[in-house]
N, C-alpha and C positions, 0 to 999 in steps of 0.2 A: 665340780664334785657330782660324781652319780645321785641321782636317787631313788633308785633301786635298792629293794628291801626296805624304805622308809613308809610309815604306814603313818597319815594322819590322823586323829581321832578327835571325833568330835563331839562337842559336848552340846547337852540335851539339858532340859529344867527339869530332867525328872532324877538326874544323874549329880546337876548341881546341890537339888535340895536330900540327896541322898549323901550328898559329904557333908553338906552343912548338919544332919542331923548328927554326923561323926565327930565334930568338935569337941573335942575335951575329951574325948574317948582314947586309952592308953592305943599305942601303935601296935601293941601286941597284945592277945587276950585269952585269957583261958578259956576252956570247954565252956565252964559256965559264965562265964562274961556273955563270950560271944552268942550263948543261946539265950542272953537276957536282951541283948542288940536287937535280936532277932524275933525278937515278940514273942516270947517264952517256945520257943520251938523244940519240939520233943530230942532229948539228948539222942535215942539212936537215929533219930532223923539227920542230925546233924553228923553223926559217927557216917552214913552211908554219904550224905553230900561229900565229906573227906574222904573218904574209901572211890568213889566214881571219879573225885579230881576235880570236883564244881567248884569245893572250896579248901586253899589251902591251908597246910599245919605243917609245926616241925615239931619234933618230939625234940625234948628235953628231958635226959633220962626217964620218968614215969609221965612225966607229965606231956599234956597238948599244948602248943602254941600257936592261935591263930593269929598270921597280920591281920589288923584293920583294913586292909586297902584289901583283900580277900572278900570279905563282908561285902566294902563297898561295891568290889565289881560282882557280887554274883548279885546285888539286890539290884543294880541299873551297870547290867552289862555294858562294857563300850561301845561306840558304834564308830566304824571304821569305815573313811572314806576310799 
């Protein structure tokens, strides 16, 4: 089997202890969830992180839905071998 196209990723202590602080934390989070994650970080701060693509969301008729695993990689991006 090829492995072409497969990308290793490697983990780092700073990446670990960024999931472990994610524990118990629902998989999926509102606006305001996710800007309480985030150390109270200003709501259009976060509106423009989703708008540039840094962090994702899916709309749910009116509403935002951030995944967790979102969060986790913009706060200890992967690091790819």
């Amino acid at each position: 089997m090829s492995k072409l196209g497969r990308t290793k990723i490697l983990r780092t202590p700073i990446r670990d202890e960024v999931e472990a602080s994610f524990v118990g934390v629902p998989a999926m989070l509102t606006v305001s969830q996710a800007r309480q994650q985030l150390g109270g970080m200003a709501r259009s701060t976060l509106y423009e992180l989703i708008a540039d693509g840094r962090i994702t969301a899916i709309s749910a008729g009116r509403h935002r839905l951030i995944p967790k695993r979102s969060l986790i990689d913009y706060l200890a991006p992967r690091e790819v071998a």
